[in-house]
Every structure is written in C-alpha cells, then in structure tokens.
Phi, psi and omega in degrees: 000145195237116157282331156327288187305332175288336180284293208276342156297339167300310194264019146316286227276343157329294170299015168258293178312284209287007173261311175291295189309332178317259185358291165301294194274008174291285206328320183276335151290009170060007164326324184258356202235125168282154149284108176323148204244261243273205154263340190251002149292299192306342184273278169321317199287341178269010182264311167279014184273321179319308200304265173351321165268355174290326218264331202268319194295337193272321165301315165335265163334298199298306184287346164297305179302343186274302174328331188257355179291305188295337192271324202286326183286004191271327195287341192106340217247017164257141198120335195269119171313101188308333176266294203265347185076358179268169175286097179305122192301143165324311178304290168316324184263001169258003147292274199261091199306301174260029150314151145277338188259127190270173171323294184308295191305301198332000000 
C-alpha cells in the first residue's frame, strides 16, 4: 500500500468536504438566501432545508473518518484494526479508505 498516494487522497477529498460542509452550512443559516413570505413557500423551503441537514450531517460524519483515517496514517496504525490489531485487508481498505476495522470486527 503507498501511503502517500493514500494520504493525498484522504486530504483531496477532506478539503472538497469541508468546502461543501461550509457551504451547506452558509445555506442553512440562510446567508446566501432570502426567506420566504408565504407559507406554502415556507413549507417547502423548510422541507428542503430538512434534506440539507441530512446532507451536512453525513458530510459531517465522512469528514471526521478521514481525519481519524490521516491522524491513524500519522500514528502508523492505519491498515491495522482498531478492535482485534490485525491487518485490514488491502481490498477493504480500498472499498472503504477510512475504516478502522478489519471485516471480521465490522
């Protein structure tokens, strides 16, 4: 496994999330946005707000595992299983980048 290449892809895609969570959360404070006057506006704009916080929390989540993927590449301990200490198959970690886990724990 080239950790590097594994490194700069984690924090590509960190510094993509934390420019979209920004973003979503401008949205949501309503910075970029007027409020709606009417009410069957207001119903929507609060429905699709719902959508959105779904959208922030999941990014949200994503940007944490990569942070803890990048702290685990600083530490040694990535590829290694946080629960059992064995080695996370090569395969797994290229489905799922910022596991912690090897198969057998998930």
């Amino acid at each position: 496994m080239d950790q590097k290449a594994v490194r700069k892809r984690l924090e590509e895609e960190l510094k993509e999330l934390l420019g979209r969570h920004e973003r979503l959360s401008a949205h949501l404070r309503n910075e970029d946005r007027e409020l709606p006057i009417d009410w069957p506006e207001m119903a929507q704009f609060m429905e699709n707000d719902e959508v959105l916080e779904v959208l922030e929390e999941r990014t949200r989540d994503r940007v944490n595992a990569l942070t803890a993927a990048l702290i685990r590449l600083d530490e040694g301990t990535y590829g290694t299983c946080a629960n059992c200490g064995n080695p996370i198959s090569q395969e797994r970690l290229e489905l799922l980048d910022a596991t912690p886990v090897c198969a057998n724990c998930a």
